[in-house]
PASEBA-1860 file (N, C-alpha, C; in nm, 3 decimals):
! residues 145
1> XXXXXXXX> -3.202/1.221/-0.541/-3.153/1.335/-0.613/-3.072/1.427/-0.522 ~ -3.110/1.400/-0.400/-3.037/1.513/-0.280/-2.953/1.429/-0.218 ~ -2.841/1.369/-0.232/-2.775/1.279/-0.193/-2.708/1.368/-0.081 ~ -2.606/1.449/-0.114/-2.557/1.533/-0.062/-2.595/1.672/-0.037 ~ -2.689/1.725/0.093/-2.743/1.905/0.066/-2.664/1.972/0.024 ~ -2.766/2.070/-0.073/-2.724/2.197/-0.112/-2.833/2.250/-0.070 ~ -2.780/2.389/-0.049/-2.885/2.488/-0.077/-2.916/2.523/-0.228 ~ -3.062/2.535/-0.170/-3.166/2.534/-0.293/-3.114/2.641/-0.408
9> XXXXXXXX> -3.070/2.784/-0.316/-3.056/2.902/-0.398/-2.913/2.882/-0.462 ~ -2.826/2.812/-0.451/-2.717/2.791/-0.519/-2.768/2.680/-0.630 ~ -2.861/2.571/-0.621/-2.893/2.478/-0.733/-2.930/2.563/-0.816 ~ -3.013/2.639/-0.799/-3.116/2.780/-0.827/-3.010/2.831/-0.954 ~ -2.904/2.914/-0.881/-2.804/2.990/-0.946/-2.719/2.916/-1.078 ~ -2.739/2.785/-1.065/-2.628/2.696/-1.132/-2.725/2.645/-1.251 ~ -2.896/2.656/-1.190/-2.984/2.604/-1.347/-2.968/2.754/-1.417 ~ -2.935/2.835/-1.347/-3.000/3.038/-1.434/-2.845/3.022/-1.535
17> XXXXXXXX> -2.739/2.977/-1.487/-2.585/2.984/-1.487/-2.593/2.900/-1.671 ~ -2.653/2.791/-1.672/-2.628/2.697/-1.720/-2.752/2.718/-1.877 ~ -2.876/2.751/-1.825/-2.960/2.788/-1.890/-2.901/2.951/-1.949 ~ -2.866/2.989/-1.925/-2.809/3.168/-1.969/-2.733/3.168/-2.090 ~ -2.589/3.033/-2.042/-2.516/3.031/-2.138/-2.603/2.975/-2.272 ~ -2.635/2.841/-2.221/-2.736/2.788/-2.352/-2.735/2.867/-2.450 ~ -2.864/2.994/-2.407/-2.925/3.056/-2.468/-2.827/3.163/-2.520 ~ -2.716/3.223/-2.415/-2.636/3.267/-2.523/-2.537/3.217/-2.664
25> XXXXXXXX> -2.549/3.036/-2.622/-2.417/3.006/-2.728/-2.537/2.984/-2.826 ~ -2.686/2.956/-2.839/-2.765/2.906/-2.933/-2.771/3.129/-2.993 ~ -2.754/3.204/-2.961/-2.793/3.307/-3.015/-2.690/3.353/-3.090 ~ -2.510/3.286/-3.050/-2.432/3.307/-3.118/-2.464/3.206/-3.275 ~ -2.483/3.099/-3.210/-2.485/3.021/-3.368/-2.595/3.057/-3.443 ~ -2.685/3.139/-3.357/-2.812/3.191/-3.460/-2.737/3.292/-3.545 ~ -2.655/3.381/-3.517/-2.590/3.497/-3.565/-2.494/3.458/-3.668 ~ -2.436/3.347/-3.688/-2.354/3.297/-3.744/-2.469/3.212/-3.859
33> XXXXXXXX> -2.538/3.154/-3.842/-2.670/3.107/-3.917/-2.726/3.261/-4.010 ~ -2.695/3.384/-3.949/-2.739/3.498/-4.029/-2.619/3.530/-4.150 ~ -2.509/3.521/-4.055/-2.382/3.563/-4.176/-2.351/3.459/-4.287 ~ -2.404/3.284/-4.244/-2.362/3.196/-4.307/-2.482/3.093/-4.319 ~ -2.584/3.136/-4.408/-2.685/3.033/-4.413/-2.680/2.871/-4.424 ~ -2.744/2.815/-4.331/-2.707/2.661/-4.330/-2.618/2.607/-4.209 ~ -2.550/2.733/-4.099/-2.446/2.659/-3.999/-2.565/2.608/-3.882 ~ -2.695/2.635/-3.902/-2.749/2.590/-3.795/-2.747/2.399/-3.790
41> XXXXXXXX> -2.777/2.424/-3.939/-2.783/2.245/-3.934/-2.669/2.201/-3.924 ~ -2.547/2.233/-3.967/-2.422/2.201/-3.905/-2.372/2.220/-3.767 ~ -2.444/2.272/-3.710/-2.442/2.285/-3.527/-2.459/2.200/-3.495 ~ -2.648/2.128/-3.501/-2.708/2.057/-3.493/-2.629/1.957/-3.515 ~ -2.613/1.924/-3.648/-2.584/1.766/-3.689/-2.481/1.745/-3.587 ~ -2.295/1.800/-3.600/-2.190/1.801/-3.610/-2.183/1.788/-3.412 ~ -2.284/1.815/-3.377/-2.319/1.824/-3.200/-2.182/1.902/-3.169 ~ -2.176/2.076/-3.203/-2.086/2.174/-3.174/-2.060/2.181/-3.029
49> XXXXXXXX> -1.926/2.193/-2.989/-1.951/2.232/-2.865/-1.893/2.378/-2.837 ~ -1.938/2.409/-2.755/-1.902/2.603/-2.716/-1.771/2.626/-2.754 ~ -1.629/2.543/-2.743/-1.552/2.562/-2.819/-1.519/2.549/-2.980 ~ -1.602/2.489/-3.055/-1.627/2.507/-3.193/-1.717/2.583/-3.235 ~ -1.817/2.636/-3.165/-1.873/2.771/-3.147/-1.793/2.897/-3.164 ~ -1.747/2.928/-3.068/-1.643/3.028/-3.048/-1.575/3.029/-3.204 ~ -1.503/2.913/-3.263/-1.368/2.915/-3.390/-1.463/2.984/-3.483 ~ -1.570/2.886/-3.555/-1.663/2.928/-3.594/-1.694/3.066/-3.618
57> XXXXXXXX> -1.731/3.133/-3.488/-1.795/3.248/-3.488/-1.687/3.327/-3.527 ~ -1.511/3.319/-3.459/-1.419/3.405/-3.518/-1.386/3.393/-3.676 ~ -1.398/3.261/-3.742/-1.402/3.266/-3.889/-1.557/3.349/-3.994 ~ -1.681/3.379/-3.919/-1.742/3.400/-3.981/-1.687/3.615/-3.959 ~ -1.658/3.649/-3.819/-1.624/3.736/-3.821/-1.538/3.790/-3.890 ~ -1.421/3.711/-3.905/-1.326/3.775/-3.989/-1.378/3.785/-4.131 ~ -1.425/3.716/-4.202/-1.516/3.733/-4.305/-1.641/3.872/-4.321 ~ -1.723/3.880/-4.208/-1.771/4.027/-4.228/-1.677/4.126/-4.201
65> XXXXXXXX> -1.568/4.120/-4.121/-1.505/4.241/-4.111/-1.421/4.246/-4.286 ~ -1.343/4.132/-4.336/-1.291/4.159/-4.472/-1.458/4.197/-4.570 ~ -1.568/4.208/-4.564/-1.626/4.245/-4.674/-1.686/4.384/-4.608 ~ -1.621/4.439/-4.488/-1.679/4.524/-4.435/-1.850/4.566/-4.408 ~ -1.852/4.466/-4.336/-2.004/4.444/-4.336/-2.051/4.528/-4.186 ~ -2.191/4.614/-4.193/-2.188/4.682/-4.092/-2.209/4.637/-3.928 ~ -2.230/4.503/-3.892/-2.224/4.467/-3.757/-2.089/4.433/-3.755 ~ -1.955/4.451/-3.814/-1.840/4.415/-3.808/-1.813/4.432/-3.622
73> XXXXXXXX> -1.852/4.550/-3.592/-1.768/4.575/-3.462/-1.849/4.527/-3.321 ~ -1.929/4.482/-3.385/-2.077/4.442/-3.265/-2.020/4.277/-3.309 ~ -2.011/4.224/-3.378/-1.958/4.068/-3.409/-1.835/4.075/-3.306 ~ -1.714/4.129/-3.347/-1.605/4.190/-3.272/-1.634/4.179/-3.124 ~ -1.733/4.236/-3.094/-1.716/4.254/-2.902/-1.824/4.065/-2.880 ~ -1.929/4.066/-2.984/-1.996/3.948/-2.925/-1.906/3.838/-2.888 ~ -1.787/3.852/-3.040/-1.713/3.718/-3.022/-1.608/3.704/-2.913 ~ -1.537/3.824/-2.877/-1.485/3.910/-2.724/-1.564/3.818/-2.630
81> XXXXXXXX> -1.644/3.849/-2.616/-1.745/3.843/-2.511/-1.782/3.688/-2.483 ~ -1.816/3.639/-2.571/-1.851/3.443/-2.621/-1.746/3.385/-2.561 ~ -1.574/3.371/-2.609/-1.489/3.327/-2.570/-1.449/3.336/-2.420 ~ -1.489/3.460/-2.370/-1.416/3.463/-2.204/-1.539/3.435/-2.114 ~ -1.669/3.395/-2.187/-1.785/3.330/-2.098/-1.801/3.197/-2.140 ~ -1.743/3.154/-2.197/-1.695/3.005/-2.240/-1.579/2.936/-2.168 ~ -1.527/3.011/-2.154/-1.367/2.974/-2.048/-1.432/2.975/-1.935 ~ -1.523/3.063/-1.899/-1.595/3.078/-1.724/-1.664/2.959/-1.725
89> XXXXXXXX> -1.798/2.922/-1.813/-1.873/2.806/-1.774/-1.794/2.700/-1.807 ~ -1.680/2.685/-1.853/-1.595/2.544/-1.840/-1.548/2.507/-1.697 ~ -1.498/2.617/-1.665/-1.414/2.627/-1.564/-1.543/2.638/-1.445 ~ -1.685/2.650/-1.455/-1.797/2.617/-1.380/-1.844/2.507/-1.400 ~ -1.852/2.447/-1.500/-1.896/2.311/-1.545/-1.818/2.171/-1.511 ~ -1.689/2.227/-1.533/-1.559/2.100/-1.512/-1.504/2.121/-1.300 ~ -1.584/2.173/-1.292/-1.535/2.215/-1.095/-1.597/2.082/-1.042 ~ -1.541/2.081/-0.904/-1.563/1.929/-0.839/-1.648/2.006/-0.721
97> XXXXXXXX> -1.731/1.898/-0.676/-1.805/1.948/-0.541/-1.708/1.939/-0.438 ~ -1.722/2.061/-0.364/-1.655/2.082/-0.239/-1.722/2.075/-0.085 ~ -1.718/2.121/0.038/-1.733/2.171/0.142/-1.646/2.293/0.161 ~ -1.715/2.423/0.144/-1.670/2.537/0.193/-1.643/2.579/0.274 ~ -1.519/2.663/0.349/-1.498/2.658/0.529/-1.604/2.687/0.638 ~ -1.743/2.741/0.577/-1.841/2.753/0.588/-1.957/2.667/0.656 ~ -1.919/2.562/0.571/-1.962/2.444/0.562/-2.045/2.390/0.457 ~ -2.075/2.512/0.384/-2.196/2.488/0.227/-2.107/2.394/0.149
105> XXXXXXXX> -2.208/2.377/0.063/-2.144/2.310/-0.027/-2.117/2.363/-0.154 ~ -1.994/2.375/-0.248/-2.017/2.441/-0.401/-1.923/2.401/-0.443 ~ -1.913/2.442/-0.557/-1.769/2.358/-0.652/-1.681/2.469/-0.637 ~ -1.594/2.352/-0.688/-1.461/2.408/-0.661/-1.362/2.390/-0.811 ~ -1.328/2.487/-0.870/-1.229/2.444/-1.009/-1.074/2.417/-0.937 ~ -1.024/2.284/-0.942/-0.932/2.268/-0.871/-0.815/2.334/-0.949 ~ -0.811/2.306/-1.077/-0.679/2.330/-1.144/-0.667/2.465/-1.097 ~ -0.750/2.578/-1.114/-0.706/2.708/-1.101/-0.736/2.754/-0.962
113> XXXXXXXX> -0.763/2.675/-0.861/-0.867/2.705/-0.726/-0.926/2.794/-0.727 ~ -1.035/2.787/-0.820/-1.159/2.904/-0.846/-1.255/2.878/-0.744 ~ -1.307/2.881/-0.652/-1.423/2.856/-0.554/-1.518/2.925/-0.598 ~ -1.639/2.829/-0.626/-1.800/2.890/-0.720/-1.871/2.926/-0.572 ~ -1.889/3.025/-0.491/-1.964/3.048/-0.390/-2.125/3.074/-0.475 ~ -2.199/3.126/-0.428/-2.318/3.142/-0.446/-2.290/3.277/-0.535 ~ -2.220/3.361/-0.477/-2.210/3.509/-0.492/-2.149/3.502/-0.681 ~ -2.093/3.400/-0.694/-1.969/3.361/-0.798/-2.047/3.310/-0.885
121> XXXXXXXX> -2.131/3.208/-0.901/-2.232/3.163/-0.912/-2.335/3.245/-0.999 ~ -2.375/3.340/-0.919/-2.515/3.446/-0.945/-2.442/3.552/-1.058 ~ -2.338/3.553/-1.024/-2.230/3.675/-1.152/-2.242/3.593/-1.233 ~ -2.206/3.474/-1.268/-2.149/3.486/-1.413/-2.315/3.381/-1.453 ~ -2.396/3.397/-1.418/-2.608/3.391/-1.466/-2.582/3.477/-1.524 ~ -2.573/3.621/-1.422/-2.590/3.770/-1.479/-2.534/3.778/-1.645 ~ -2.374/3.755/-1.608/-2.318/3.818/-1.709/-2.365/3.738/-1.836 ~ -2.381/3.577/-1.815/-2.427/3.510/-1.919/-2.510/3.543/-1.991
129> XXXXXXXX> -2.647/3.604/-1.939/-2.788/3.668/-2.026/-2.754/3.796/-1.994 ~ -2.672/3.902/-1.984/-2.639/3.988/-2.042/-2.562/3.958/-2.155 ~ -2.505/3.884/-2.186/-2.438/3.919/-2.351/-2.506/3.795/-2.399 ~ -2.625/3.687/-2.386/-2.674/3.658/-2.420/-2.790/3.754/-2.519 ~ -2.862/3.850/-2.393/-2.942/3.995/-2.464/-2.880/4.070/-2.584 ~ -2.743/4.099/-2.586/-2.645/4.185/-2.646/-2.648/4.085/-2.827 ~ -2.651/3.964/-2.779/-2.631/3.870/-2.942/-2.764/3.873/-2.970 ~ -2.832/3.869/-2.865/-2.990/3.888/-2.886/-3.064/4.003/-2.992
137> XXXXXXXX> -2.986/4.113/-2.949/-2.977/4.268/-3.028/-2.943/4.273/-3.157 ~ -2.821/4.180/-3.179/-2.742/4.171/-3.272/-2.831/4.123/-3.359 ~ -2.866/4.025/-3.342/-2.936/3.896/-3.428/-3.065/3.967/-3.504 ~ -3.152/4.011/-3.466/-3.249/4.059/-3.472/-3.273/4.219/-3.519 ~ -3.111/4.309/-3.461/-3.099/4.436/-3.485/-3.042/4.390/-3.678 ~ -2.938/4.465/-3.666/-2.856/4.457/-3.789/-2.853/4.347/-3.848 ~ -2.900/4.215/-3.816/-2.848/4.101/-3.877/-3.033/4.035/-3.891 ~ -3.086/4.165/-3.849/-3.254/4.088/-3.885/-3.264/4.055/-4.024
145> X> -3.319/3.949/-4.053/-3.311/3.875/-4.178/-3.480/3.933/-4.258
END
């Protein structure tokens, strides 16, 4: 399994990274399961991926904002928010393993030369279960069933 070392606290950062989003894209389709009863099993079945997530979530939005529904503007920033942490864990997910001048090891997104250091890494965990919490709010606040 350790073919090549890493440090532990970067594997560490990349299960929190990976597990964060999860839980944020399963809280978006829960939210979308509130505005549109039944998309869960179409998640499920249809095996969605974070980019049909995202369309999804902007078609159910535009729909509460035309019936003026009151999480309109909290949908608004979640779906904000979903799309440009979807572009991040792609662009974390699709990176190649590197050697850092350092000498560590971490990925590297070649197309855009994004270098995932540890530091890079541990941000976008953070930011992931922070607006993971935020759909969390949503779901349960205004959209409690």
């Amino acid at each position: 399994m350790r073919r090549v070392p890493c440090d532990a606290q970067y594997i560490e950062a990349l299960g929190y990274a990976v597990y964060n989003f999860a839980t944020l894209e399963f809280n978006v389709a829960y939210i979308i399961e509130r505005l549109e009863p039944g998309y869960l099993q179409e998640y499920i079945s249809n095996e969605k991926t974070a980019g049909d997530v995202a369309k999804d979530l902007a078609q159910a939005k535009q729909r509460a904002e035309a019936q003026g529904h009151t999480a309109a503007a909290e949908l608004r920033d979640i779906y904000n928010a979903f799309v440009d942490l979807k572009n991040r864990r792609n662009k974390l997910l699709h990176a190649n393993p590197t050697t850092a001048p350092s000498g560590a090891q971490q990925l590297h997104y070649l197309a855009l030369s994004i270098a995932w250091d540890l530091d890079a890494v541990r941000q976008s965990a953070t930011d992931f279960a922070a607006a993971a919490e935020k759909a969390n709010s949503l779901l349960y606040g205004v959209l409690r069933a």
